[in-house]
C-alpha positions in Angstrom: 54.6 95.9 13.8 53.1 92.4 13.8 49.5 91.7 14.6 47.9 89.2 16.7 44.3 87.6 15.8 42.8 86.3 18.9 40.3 83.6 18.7 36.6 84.5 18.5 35.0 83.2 21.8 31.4 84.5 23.7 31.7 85.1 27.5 29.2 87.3 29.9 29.6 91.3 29.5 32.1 91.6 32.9 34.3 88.7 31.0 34.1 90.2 27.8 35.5 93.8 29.4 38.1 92.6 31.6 39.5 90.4 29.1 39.8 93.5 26.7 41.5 95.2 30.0 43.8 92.8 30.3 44.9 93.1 26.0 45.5 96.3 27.1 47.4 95.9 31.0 49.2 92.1 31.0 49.7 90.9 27.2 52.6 88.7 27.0 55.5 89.7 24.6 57.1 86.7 23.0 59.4 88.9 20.9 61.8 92.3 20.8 58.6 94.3 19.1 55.3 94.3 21.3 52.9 93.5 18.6 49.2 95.1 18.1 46.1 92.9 19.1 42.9 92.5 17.7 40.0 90.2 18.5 35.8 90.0 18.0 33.5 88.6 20.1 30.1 87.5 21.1 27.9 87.3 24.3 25.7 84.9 26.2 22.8 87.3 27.1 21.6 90.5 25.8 24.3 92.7 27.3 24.6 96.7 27.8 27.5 98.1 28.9 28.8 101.8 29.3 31.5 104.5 29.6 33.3 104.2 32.8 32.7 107.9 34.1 28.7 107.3 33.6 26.4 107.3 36.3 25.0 104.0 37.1 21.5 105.3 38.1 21.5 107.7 34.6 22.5 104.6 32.7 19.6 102.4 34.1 17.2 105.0 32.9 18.0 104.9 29.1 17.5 100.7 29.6 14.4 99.0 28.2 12.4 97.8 31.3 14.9 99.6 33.6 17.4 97.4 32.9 16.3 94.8 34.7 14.4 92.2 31.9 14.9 92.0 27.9 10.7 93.0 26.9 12.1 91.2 23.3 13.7 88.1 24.7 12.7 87.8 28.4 15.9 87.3 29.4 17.9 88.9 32.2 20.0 92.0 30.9 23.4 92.1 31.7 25.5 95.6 32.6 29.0 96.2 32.2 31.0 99.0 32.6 33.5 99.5 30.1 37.7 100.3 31.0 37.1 102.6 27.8 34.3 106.4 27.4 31.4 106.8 26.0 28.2 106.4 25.7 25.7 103.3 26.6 26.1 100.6 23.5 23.6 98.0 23.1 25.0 94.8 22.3 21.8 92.4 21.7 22.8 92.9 17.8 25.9 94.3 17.0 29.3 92.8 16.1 31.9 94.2 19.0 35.4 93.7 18.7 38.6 95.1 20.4 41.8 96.6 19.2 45.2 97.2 21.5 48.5 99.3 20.0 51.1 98.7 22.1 53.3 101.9 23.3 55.7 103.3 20.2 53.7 102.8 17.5 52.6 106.1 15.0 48.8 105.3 16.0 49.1 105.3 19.3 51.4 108.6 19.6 48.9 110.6 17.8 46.0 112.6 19.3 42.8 110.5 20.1 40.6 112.5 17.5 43.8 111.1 14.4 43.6 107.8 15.6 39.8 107.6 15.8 39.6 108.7 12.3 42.2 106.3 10.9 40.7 103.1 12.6 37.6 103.4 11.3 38.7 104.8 8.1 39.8 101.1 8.1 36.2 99.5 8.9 34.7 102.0 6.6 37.3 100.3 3.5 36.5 96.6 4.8 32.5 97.5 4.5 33.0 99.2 1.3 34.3 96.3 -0.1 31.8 94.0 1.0 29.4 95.9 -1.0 28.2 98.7 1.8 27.3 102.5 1.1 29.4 103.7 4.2 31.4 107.1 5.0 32.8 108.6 7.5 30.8 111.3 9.3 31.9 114.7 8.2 33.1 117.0 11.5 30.8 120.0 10.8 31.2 119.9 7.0 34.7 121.8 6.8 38.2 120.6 6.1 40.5 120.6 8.8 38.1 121.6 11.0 38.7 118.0 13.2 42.2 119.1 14.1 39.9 121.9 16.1 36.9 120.1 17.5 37.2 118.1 20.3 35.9 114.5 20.2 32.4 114.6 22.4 31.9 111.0 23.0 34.4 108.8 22.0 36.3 107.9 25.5 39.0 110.0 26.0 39.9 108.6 29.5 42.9 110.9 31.7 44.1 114.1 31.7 46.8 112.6 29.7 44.2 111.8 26.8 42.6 114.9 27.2 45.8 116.7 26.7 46.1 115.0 23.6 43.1 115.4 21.7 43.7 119.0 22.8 40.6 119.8 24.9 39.5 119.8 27.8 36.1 119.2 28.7 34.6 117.1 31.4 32.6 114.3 31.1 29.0 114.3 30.6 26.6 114.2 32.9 23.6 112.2 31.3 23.9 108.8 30.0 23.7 109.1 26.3 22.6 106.3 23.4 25.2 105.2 20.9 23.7 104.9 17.7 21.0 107.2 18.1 23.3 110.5 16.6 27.0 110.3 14.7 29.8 112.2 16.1 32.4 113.1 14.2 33.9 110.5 11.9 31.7 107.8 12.3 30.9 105.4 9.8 27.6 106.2 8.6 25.3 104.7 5.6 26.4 107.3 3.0 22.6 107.9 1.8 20.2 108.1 4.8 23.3 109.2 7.4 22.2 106.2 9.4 25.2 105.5 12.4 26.4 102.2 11.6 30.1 101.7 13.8 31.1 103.9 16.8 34.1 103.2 19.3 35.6 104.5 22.8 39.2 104.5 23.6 41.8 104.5 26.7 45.2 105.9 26.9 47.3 104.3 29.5 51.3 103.9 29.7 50.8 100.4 28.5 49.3 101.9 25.0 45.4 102.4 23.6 42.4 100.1 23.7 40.4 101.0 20.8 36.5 98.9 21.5 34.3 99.4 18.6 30.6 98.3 17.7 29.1 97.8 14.3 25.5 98.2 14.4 24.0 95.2 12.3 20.5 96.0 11.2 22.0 99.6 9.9 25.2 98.2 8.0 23.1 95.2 6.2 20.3 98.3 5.1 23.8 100.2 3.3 24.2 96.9 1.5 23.9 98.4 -2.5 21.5 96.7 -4.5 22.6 94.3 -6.8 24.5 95.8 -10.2 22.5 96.3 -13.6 23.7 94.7 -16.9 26.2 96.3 -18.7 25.2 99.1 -20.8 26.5 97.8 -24.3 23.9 94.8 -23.2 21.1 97.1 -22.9 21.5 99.1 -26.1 22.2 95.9 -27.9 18.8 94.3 -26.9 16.9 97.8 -27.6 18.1 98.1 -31.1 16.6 94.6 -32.2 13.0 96.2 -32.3 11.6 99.6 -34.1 8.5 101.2 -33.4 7.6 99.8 -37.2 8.4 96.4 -37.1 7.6 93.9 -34.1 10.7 90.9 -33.0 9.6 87.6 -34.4 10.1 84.6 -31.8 13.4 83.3 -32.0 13.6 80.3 -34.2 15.6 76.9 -33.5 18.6 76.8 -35.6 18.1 73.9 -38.3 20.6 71.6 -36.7 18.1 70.9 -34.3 15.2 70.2 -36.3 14.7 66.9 -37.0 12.6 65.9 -40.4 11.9 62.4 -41.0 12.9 60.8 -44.4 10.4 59.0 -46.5 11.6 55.5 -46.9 12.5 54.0 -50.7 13.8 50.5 -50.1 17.3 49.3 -51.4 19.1 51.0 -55.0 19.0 48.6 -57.7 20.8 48.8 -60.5 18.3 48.8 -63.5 17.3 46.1 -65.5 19.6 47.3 -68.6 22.4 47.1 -67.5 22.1 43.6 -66.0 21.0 42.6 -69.5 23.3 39.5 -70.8 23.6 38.3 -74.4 20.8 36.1 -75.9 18.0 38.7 -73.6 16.0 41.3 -74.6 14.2 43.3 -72.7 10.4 43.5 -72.7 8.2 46.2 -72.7 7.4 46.3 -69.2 11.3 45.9 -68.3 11.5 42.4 -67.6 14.3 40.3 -69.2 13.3 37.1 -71.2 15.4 34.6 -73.6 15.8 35.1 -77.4 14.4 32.1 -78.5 15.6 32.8 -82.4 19.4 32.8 -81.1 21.2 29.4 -81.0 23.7 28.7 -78.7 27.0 27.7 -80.1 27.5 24.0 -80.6 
């Protein structure tokens, strides 16, 4: 199934939730396979928004300030509510994006717990690789025990979804807090349990609208320190010193010492051998004439 990467644009929160609405309603098909759409996006103002069956008043209550002012910024807070469940989602730091399988595709067929654990499976992998600590939250420490627990909190809108996650309870009647507890198969930092990404999602006949949030602040703190050197490096600067003998400084190598040479002026060749017939030498090395030897008439 091909995928389609939307630009990344910033909009107000009732913009930024009907255009994921519409992913999800009126996409246009260009080709014989409808093909999956993915996009992340940013907002103008601090924004909140929550589940669609949440009570408005119940929301307002869990806002900073009543959810009037931002106490941080002192800007107007903006509320949305989303197409998709859940809980209330504070979007003044996060990075929000929005997924859509179209109808026949394996994710979208399977029961809303499946393809709640797969997706962000995915996002766990992509922060993994970026150097993050992250799991998934563990459903009550058992194997197999997800295929049994219902999902509390993730937006499983309709009957029809209901059906498929294979339970049946209602929504909930107080506005709760993302972030503040994992549910099951969240990514989580993998050492202090920290929530760091948690989605809601909507069944309709047109397919599933996945909207997920990754909490910034807690996904930069799983960041994993910065890697040692490599053992053999270690043990090979440890076995240069004994507890009897103390490392001398290193010295430069001799190529790059420079010694200055005394100067002696230019060879000659000695006085001997530049000795002609008719000279003798004298004592002190200096040539003079023979004056008992005649030249030749």
């Amino acid at each position: 199934m091909p995928l389609h990467l939307l630009p990344i644009r910033s909009a107000g929160a009732a913009e930024n939730m009907a255009t994921d609405f519409l992913l999800l309603k009126r996409y246009p098909e260009t080709g014989d396979t409808p093909a999956a759409r993915f996009r992340h996006y940013g907002w103008h103002r601090p924004a909140f928004t929550f589940g669609y069956s949440q009570k408005i008043a119940a929301v307002r209550a869990q806002l900073p300030g009543g959810g009037e002012d931002d106490p941080v910024s002192g800007n107007r807070l903006e509320l949305c509510r989303r197409p998709t469940g859940g809980g209330v989602v504070d979007h003044r730091d996060d990075w929000t994006y929005a997924l859509v399988i179209p109808r026949g595709h394996d994710l979208e067929a399977a029961r809303a717990i499946e393809s709640y654990r797969a997706i962000h499976q995915a996002l766990a992998d992509a922060l993994a690789a970026q150097g993050a600590n992250v799991r998934l939250q563990d459903p009550a420490g058992q194997p197999g025990a997800a295929a049994f627990l219902p999902l509390p909190d993730t937006g499983n809108s309709g009957d029809a979804s209901r059906r498929r996650s294979g339970t049946n309870a209602a929504a909930p009647a107080a506005a709760s807090v993302c972030f503040v507890q994992a549910e099951p198969f969240d990514v989580i930092d993998a050492r202090t349990g920290q929530k760091i990404a948690g989605a809601a999602q909507k069944r309709t006949k047109n397919g599933l609208l996945f909207q997920g949030s990754v909490w910034c602040p807690a996904a930069e703190a799983a960041l994993l320190p910065a890697p040692l050197p490599p053992p053999p490096l270690r043990r090979r600067v440890r076995s240069t010193a004994t507890p009897f003998t103390t490392p001398s400084p290193p010295r430069s190598p001799a190529c790059c010492v420079w010694k200055p040479k005394r100067h002696r002026g230019p060879t000659l060749p000695k006085a001997n051998s530049m000795r002609s017939p008719g000279t003798t030498p004298r004592p002190n090395g200096t040539l003079f004439a023979n004056p008992c030897r005649t030249r030749p008439a």
